[in-house]
MIFISE-845074 format. One record per atom (N, C-alpha, C): residue number from 1; residue in one letter; atom name; x, y, z. Coordinates in steps of 0.2 Angstrom, whole numbers, m for minus. Layout:
BEGIN
REC   nr  rest  atom      X      Y      Z
REC  NUM     A    CA      X      Y      Z
...
// end
This chain:
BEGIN
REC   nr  rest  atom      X      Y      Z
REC    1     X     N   m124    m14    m46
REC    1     X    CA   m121    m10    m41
REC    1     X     C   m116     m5    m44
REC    2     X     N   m118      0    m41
REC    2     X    CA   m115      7    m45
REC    2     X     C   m104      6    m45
REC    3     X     N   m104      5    m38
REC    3     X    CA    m98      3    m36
REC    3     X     C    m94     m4    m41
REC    4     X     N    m87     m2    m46
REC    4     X    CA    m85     m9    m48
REC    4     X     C    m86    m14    m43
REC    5     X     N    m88    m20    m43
REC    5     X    CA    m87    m26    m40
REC    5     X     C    m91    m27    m32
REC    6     X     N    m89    m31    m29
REC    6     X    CA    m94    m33    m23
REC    6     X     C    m87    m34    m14
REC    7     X     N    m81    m33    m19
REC    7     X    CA    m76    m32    m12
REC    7     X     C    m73    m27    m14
REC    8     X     N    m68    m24     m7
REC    8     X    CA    m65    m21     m8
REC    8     X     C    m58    m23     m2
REC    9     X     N    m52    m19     m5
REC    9     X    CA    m47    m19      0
REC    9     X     C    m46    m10      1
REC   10     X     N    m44    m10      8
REC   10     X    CA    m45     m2      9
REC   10     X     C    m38     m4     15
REC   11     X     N    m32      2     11
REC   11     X    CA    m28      1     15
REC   11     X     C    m27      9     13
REC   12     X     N    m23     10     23
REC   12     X    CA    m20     18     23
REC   12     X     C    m14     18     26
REC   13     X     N    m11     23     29
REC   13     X    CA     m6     24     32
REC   13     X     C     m2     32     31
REC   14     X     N      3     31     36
REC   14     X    CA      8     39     35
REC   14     X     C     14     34     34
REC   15     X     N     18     40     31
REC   15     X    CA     25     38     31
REC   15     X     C     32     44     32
REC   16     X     N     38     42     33
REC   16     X    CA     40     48     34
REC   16     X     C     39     52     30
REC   17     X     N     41     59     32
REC   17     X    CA     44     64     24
REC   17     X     C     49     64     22
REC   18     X     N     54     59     26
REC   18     X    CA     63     58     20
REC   18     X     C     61     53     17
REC   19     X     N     54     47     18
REC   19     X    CA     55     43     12
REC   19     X     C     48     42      7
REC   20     X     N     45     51      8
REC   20     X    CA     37     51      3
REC   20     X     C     40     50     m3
REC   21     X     N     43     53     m6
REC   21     X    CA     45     54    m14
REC   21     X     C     44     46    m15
REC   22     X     N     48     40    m11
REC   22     X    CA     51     35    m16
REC   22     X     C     46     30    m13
REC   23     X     N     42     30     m8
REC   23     X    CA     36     29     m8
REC   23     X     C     31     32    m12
REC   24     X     N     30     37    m16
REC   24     X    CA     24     40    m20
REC   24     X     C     25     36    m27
REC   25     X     N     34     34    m30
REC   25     X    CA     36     32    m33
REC   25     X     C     35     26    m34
REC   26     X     N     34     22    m30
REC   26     X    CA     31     13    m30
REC   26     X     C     27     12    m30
REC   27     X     N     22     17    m28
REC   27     X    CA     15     16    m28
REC   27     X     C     13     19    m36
REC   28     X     N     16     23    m40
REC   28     X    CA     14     26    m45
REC   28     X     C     15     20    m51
REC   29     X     N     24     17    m47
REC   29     X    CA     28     14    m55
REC   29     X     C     27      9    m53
REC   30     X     N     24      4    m47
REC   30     X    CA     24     m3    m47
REC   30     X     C     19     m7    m43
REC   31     X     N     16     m4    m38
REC   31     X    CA     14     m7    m34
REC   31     X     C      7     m8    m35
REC   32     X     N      2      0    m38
REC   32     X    CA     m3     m1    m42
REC   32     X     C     m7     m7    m46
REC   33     X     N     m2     m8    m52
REC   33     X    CA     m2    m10    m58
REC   33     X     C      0    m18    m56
REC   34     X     N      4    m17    m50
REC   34     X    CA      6    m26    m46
REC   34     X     C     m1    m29    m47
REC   35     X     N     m7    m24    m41
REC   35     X    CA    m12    m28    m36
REC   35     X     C    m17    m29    m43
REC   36     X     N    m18    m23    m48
REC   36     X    CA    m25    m23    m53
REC   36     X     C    m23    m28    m57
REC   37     X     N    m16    m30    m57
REC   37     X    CA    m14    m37    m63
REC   37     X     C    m15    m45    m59
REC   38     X     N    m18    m44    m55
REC   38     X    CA    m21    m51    m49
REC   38     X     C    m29    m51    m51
REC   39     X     N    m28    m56    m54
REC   39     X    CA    m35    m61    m56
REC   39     X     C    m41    m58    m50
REC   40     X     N    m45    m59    m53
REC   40     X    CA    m53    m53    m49
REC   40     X     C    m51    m45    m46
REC   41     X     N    m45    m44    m47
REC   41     X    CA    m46    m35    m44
REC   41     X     C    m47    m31    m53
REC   42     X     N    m51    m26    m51
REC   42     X    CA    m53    m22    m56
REC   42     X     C    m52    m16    m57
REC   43     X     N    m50    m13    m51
REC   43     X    CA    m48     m5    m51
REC   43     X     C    m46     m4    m42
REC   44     X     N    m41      3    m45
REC   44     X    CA    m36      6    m36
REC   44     X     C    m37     11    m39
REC   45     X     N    m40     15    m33
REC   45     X    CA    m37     23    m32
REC   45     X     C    m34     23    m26
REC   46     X     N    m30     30    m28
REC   46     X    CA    m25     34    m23
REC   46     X     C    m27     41    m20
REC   47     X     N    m28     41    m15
REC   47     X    CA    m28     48    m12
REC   47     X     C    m25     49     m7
REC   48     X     N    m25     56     m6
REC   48     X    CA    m22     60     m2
REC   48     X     C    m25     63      4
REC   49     X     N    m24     64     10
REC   49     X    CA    m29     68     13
REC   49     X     C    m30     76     13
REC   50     X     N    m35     77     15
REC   50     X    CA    m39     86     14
REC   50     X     C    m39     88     21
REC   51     X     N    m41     85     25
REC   51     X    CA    m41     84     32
REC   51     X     C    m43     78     35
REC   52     X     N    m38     73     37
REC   52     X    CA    m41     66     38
REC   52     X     C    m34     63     40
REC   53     X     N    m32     57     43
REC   53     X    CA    m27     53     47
REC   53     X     C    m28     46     47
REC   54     X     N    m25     42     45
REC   54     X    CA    m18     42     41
REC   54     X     C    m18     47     33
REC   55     X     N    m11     47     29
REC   55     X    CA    m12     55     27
REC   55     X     C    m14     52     18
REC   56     X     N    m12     46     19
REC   56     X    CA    m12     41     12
REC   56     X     C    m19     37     14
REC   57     X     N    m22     34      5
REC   57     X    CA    m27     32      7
REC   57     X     C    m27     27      0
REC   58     X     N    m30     21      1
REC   58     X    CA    m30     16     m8
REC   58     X     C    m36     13     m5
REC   59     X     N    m38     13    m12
REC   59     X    CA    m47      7    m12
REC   59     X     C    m45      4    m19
REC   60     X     N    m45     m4    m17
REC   60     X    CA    m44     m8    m24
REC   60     X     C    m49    m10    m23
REC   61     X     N    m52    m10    m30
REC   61     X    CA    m61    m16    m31
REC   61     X     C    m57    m23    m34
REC   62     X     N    m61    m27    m28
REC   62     X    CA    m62    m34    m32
REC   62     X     C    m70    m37    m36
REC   63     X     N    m70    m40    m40
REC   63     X    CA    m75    m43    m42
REC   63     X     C    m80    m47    m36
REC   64     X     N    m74    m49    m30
REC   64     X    CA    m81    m53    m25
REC   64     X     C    m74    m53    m18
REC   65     X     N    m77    m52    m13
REC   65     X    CA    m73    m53     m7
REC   65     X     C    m68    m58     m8
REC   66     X     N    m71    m64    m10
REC   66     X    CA    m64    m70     m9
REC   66     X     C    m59    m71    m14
REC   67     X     N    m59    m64    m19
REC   67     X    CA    m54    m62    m23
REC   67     X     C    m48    m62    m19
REC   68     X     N    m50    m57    m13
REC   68     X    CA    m45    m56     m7
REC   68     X     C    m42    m62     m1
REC   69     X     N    m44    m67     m4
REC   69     X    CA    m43    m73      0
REC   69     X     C    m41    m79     m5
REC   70     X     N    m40    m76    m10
REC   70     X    CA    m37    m82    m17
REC   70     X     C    m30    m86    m17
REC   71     X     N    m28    m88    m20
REC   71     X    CA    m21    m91    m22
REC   71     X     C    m16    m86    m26
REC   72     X     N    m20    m83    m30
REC   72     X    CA    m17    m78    m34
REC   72     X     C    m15    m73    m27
REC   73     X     N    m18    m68    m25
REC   73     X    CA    m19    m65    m19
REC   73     X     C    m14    m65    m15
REC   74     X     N    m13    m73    m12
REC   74     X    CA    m10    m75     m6
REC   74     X     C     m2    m74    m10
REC   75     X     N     m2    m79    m15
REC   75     X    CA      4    m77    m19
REC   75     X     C      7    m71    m19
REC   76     X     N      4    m68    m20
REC   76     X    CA      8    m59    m21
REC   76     X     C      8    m56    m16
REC   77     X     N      7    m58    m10
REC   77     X    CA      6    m56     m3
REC   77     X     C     14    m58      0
REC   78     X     N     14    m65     m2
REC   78     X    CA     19    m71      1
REC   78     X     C     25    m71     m4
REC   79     X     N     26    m66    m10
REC   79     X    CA     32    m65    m13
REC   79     X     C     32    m58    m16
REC   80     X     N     34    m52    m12
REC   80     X    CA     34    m45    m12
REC   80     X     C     37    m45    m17
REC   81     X     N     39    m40    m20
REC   81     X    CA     46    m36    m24
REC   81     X     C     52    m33    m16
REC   82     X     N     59    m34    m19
REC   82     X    CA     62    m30    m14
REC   82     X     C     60    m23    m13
REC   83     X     N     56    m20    m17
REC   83     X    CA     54    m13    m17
REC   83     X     C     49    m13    m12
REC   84     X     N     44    m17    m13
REC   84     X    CA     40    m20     m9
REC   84     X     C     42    m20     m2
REC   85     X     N     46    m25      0
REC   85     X    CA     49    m25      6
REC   85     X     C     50    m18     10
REC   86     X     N     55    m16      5
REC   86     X    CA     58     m8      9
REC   86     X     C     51     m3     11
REC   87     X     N     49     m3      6
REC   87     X    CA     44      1      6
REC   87     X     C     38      2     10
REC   88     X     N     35     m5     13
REC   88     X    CA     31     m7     16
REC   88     X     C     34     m8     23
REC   89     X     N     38     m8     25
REC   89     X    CA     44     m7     32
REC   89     X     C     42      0     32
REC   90     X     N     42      5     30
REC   90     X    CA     40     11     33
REC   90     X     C     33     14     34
REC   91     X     N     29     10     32
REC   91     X    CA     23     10     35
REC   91     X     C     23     13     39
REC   92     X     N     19     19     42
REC   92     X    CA     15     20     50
REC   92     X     C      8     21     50
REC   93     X     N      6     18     56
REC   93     X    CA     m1     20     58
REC   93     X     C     m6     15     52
REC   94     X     N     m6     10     51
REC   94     X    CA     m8      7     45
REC   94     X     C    m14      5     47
REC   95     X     N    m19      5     41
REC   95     X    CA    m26      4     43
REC   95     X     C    m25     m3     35
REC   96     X     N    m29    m10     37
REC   96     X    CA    m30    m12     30
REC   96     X     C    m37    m15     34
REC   97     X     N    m42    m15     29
REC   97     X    CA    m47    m19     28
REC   97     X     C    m50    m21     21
REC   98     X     N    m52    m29     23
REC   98     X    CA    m55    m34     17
REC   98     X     C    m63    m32     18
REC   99     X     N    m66    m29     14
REC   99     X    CA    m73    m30     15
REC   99     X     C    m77    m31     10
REC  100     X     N    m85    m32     11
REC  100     X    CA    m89    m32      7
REC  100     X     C    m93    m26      8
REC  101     X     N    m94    m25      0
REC  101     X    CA    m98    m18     m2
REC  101     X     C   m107    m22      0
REC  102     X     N   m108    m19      5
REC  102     X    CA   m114    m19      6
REC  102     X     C   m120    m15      3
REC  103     X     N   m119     m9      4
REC  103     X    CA   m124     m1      2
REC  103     X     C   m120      0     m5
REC  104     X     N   m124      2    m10
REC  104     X    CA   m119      7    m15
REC  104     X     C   m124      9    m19
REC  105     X     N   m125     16    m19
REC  105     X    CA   m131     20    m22
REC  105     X     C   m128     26    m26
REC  106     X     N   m131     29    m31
REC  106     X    CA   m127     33    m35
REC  106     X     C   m124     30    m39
REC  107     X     N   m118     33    m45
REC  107     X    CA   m116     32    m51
REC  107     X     C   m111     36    m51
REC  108     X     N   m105     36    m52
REC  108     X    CA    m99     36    m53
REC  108     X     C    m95     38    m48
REC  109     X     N    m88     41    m49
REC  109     X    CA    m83     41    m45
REC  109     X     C    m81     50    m43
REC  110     X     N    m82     54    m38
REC  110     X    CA    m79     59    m36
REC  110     X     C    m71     62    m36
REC  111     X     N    m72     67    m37
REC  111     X    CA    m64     71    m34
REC  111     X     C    m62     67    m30
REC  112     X     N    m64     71    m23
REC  112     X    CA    m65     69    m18
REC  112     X     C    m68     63    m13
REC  113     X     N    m67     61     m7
REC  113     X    CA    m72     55     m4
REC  113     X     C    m69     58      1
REC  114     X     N    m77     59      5
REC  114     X    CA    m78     59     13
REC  114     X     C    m75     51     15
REC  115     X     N    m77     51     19
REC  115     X    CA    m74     43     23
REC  115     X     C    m75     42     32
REC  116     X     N    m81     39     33
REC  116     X    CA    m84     39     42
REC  116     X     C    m80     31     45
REC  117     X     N    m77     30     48
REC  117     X    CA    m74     24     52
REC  117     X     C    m81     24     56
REC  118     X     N    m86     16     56
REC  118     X    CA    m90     15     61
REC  118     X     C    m90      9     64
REC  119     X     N    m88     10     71
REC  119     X    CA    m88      2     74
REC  119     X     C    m95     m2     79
REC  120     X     N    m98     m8     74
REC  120     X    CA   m104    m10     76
REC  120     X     C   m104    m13     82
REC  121     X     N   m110    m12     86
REC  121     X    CA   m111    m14     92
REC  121     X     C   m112    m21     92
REC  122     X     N   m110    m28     94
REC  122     X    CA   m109    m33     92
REC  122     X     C   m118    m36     95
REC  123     X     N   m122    m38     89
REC  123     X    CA   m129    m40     90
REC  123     X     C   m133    m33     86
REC  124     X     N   m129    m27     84
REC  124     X    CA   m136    m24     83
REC  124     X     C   m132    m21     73
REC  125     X     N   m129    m26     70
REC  125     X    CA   m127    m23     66
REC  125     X     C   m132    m23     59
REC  126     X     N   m139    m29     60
REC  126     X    CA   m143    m25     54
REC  126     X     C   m148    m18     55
REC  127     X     N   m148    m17     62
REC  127     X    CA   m152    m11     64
REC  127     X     C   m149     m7     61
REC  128     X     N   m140     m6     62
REC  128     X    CA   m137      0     61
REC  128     X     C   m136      1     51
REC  129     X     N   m135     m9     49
REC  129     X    CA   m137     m7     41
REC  129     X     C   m142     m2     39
REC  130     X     N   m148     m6     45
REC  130     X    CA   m156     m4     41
REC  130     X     C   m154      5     41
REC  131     X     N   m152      7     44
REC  131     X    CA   m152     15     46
REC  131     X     C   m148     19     41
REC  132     X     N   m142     15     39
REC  132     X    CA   m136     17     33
REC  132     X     C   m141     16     27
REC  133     X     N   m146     11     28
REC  133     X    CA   m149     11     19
REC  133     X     C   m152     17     19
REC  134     X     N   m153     21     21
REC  134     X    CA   m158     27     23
REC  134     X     C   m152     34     21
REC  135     X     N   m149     34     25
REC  135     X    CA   m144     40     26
REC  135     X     C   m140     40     17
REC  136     X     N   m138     35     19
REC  136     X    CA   m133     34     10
REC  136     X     C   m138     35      3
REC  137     X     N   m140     39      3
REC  137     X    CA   m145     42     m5
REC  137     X     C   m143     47     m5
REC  138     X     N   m137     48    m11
REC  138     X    CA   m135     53    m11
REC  138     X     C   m139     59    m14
REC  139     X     N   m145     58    m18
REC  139     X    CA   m150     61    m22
REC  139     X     C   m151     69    m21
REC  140     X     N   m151     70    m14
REC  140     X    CA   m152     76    m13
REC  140     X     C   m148     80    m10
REC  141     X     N   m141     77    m12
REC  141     X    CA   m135     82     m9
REC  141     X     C   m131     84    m14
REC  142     X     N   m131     91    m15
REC  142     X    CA   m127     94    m21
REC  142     X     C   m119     91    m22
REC  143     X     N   m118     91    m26
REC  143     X    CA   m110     89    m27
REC  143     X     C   m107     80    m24
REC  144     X     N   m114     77    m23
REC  144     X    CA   m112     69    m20
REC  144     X     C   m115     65    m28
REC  145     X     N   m109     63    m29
REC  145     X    CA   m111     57    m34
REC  145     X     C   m113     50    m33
REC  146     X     N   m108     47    m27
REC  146     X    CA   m110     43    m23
REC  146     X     C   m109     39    m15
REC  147     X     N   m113     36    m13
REC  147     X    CA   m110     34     m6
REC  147     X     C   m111     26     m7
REC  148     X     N   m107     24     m2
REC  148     X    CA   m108     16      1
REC  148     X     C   m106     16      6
REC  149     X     N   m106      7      7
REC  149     X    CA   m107      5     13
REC  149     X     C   m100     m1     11
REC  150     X     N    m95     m1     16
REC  150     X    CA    m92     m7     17
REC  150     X     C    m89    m11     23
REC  151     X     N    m92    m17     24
REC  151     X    CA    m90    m19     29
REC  151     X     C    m85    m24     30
REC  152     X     N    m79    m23     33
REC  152     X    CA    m75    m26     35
REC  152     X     C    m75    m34     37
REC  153     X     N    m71    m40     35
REC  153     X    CA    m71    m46     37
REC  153     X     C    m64    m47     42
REC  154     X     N    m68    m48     49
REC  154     X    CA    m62    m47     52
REC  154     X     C    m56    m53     52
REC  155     X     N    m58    m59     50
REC  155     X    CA    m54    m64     48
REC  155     X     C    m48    m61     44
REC  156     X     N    m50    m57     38
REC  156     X    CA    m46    m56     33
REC  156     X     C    m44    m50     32
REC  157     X     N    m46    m45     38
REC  157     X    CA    m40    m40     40
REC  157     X     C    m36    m42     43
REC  158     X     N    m32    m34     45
REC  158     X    CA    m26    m33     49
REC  158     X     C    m22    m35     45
REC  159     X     N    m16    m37     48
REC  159     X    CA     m9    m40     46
REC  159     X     C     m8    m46     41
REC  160     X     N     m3    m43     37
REC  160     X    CA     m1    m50     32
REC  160     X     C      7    m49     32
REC  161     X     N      7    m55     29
REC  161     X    CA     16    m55     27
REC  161     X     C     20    m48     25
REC  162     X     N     18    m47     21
REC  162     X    CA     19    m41     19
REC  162     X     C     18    m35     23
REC  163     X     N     15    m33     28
REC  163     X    CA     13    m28     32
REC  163     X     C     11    m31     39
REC  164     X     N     17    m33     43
REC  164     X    CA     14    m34     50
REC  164     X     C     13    m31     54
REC  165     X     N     16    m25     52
REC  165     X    CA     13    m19     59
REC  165     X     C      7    m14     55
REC  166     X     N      2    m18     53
REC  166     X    CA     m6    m16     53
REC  166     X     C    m11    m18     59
REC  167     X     N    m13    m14     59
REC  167     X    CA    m15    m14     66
REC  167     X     C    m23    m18     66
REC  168     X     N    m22    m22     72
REC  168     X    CA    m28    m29     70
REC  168     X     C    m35    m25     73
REC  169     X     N    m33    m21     79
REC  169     X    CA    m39    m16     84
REC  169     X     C    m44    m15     77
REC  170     X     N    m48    m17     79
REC  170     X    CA    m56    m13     75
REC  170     X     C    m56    m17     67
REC  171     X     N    m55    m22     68
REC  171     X    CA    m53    m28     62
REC  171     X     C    m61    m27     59
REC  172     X     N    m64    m27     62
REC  172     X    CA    m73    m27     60
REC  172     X     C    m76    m21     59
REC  173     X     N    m72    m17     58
REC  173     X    CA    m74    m10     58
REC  173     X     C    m77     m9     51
REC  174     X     N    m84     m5     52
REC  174     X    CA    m86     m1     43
REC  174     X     C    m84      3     43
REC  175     X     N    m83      5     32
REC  175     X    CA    m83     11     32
REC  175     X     C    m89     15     26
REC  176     X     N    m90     20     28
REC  176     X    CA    m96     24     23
REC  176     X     C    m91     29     19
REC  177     X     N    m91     29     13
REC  177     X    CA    m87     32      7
REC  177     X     C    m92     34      4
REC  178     X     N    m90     43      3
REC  178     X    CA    m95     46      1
REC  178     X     C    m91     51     m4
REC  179     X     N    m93     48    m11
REC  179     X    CA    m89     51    m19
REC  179     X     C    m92     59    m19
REC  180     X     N    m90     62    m18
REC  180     X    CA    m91     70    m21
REC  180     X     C    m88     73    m26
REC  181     X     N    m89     78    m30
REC  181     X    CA    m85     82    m33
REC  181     X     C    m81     87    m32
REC  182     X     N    m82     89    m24
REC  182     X    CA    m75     94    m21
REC  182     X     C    m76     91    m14
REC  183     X     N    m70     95    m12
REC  183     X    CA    m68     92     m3
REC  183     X     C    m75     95      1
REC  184     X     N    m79    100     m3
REC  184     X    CA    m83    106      2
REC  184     X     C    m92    101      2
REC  185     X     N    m92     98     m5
REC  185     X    CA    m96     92     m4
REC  185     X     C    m97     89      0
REC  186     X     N    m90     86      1
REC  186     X    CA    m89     78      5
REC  186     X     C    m90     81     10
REC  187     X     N    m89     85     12
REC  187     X    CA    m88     86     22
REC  187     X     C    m97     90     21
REC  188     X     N   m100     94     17
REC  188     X    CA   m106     94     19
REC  188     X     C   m114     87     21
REC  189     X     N   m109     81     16
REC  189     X    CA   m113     76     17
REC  189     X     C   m110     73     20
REC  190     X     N   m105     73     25
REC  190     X    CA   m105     68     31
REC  190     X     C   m107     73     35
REC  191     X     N   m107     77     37
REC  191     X    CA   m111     81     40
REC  191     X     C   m120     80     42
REC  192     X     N   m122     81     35
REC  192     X    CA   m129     80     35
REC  192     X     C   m133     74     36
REC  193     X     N   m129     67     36
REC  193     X    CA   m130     61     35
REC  193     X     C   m128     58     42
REC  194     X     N   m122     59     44
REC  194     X    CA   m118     56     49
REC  194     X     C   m115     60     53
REC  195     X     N   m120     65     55
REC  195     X    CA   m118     71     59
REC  195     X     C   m119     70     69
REC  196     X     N   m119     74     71
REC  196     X    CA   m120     74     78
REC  196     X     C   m129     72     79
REC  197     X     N   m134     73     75
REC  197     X    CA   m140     70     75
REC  197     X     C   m142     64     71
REC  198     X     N   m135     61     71
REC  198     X    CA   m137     54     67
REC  198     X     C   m140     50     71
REC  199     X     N   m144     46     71
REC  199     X    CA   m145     39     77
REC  199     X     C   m140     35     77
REC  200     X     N   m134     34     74
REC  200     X    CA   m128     31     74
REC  200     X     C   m122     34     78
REC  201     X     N   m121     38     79
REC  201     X    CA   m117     42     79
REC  201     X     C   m114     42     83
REC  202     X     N   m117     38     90
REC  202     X    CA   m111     35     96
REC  202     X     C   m107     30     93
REC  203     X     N   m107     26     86
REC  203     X    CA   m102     22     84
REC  203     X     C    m98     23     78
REC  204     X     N    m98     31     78
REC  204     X    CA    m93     33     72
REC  204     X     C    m85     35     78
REC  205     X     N    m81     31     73
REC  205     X    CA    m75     31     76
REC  205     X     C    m69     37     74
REC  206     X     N    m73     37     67
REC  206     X    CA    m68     44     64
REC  206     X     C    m69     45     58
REC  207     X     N    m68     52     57
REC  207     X    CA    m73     55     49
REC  207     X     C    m65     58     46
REC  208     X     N    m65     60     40
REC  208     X    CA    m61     62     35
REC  208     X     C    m60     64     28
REC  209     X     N    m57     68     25
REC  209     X    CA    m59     68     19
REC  209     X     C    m53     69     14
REC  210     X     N    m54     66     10
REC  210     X    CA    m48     63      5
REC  210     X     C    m49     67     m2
REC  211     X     N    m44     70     m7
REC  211     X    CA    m43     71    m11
REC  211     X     C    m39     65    m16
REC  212     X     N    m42     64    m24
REC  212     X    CA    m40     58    m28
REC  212     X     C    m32     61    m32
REC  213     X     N    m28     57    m29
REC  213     X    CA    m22     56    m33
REC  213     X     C    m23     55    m40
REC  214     X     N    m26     48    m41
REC  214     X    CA    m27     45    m48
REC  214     X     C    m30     38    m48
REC  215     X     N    m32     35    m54
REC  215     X    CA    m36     29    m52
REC  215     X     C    m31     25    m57
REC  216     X     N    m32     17    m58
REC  216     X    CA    m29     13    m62
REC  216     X     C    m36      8    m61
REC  217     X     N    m37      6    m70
REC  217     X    CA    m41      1    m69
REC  217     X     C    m39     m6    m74
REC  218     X     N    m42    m12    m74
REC  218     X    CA    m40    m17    m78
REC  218     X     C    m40    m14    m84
REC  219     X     N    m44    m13    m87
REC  219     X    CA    m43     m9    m94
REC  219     X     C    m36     m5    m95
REC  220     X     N    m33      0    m91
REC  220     X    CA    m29      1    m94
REC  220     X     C    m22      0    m96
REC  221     X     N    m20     m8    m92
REC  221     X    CA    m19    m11    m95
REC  221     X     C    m19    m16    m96
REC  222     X     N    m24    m18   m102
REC  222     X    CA    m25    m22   m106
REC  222     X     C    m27    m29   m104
REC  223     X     N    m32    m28    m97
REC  223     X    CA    m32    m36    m95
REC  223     X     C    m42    m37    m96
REC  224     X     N    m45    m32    m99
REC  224     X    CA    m51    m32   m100
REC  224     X     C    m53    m26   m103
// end
């Protein structure tokens, strides 16, 4: 699978402007390097948006969904840092999902990543797979490196100790991540893929595109 690993955590949110700095701060000097140093995570990236809401964005790969559901996991869930604490108190608008990487086609990682929020009609969710295996080859779109598919486990979204005010609405919700090499890529292949003549398209909930801050993976430090 072109994508590290088989789950992922995917959390987003705004925060004020009096407290970005020292929020961009935590997430640079501590909070990253917290979650990739827990047993089964592999790699976090950070971005920022280009046109998209919430305005922050993180994907951390695990080795397998119930990395997200471990003892290690829980533990650092259930004993924050005081930085932690402060800093996850000004959360707004919080999106977290646990999912499984279903689709992943292509090879390697982009600038950029489009990103379509889609909420499955309950009973028709391998017709709407069957349709995404189709759309996600990125092969024939200039500047798309890759796309996937991940679907949320609603069990193990929403809210945790750490982050109560994430919001649980649409706990089962997918999402399709499409790696490009500029912002002008990614919105032309959510377009061409998951546009207004998708046969999906009454259950896309919201489209966006994100710009990569930076990545962190176990390699860099030193755990593989």
């Amino acid at each position: 699978m072109p994508m590290a690993g088989k789950g992922m955590l995917l959390t987003s949110m705004d925060i004020d402007a009096s407290d970005e700095a020292d929020f961009n701060r935590w997430y640079d000097r501590e909070h990253l390097q917290e979650r990739v140093a827990i047993e089964g995570f592999l790699e976090a990236r950070r971005y920022i948006a280009h046109d998209a809401s919430p305005k922050y964005l993180c994907l951390y790969s695990t080795s397998t969904i119930e990395v997200l559901d471990s003892p290690a996991y829980k533990s650092r869930l259930a004993n924050p840092t005081e930085w932690s604490k402060k800093t996850m108190a000004r959360f707004q608008n919080m999106v977290r999902a646990v999912a499984r990487i279903t689709i992943s086609r292509g090879q390697g990682r982009g600038a950029a990543l489009g990103i379509v929020r889609i909420r499955p009609i309950a009973g028709s969710e391998g017709k709407l797979r069957a349709s995404l295996q189709h759309a996600l080859d990125p092969l024939d779109l200039d500047g798309v490196i890759s796309m996937h598919l991940i679907e949320s486990d609603p069990a193990l979204s929403g809210p945790t100790t750490e982050i109560a005010s994430a919001a649980s609405a649409g706990a089962g919700d997918w999402f399709v991540l499409i790696d490009a090499t500029d912002v002008h890529s990614a919105f032309a292949a959510t377009a061409a893929r998951l546009g207004d003549d998708a046969p999906f398209r009454s259950a896309v909930i919201s489209t966006g595109i994100y710009s990569l801050m930076w990545d962190l993976a176990g390699s860099d430090i030193g755990l593989f």
